[in-house]
N, C-alpha and C positions, 0 to 999 in steps of 0.2 A: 495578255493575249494568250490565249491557248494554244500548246503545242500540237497540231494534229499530225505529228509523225509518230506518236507512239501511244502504246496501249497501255492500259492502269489496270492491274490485276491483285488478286487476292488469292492466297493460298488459305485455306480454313479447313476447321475440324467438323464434321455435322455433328453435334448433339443426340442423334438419338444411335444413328449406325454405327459413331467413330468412324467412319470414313474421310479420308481427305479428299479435297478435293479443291476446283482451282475458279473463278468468275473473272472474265473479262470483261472490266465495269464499260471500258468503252468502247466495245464491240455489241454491247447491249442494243434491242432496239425495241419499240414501243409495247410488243407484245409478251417479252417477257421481262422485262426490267425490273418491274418490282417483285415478281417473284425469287430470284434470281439475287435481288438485293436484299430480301427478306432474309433467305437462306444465309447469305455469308453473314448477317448483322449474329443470329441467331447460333453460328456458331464460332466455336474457338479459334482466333487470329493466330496466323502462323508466321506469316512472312505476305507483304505487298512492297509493290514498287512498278515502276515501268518496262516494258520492254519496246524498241526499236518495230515501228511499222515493218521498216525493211530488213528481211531476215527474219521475221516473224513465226513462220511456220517452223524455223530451225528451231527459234526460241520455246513453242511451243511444248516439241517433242522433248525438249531440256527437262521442263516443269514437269512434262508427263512421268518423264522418267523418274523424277524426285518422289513423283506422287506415289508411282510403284511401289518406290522403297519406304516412304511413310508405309503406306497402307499393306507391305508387306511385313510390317511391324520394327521397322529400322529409323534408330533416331537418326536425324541429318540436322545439323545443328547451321544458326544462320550464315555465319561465314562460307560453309559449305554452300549452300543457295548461292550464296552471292556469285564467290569461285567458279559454280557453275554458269549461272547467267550473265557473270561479266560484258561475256562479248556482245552481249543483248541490250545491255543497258546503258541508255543514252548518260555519257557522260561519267561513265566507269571507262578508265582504265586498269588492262586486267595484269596482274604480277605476274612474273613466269621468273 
């Protein structure tokens, strides 16, 4: 049975820009889907996994900020991802 309380994301490299950037696979909807899934297949995997429906927009702004520092030329290695989205992720709990 599918879970619909949460979202399934992908953090990726683009291929030609190096840009990172992030696809919320199921937030998708008919009109951009496969473009949208083209794009992440095509470029370099960084980090996927879930985040919580609720709470979502927090989680959001999490990624965004990771994305920042990707693409202001800063490694953030995956532990750090995680540390960060902990409280996002269904079925993480987070170390303090």
């Amino acid at each position: 049975m599918l879970d619909t309380n949460k979202i399934m994301f992908e953090i990726y490299r683009e291929p030609y820009s190096q840009r990172y950037r992030v696809v919320y696979f199921t937030e998708l909807n008919d009109h951009n889907r496969d473009v949208e899934i083209t794009k992440a297949l095509a470029g370099d995997h960084v980090y996927d996994g879930f985040i919580k429906e609720f709470r979502k927009e927090q989680a959001k702004q999490v990624i965004d900020r990771l994305l920042d520092r990707f693409n202001g030329g800063e490694r953030v290695e995956t532990d750090e991802i995680e540390r960060a989205l902990a409280d996002y992720m269904p079925g993480v709990v987070k170390e303090h």
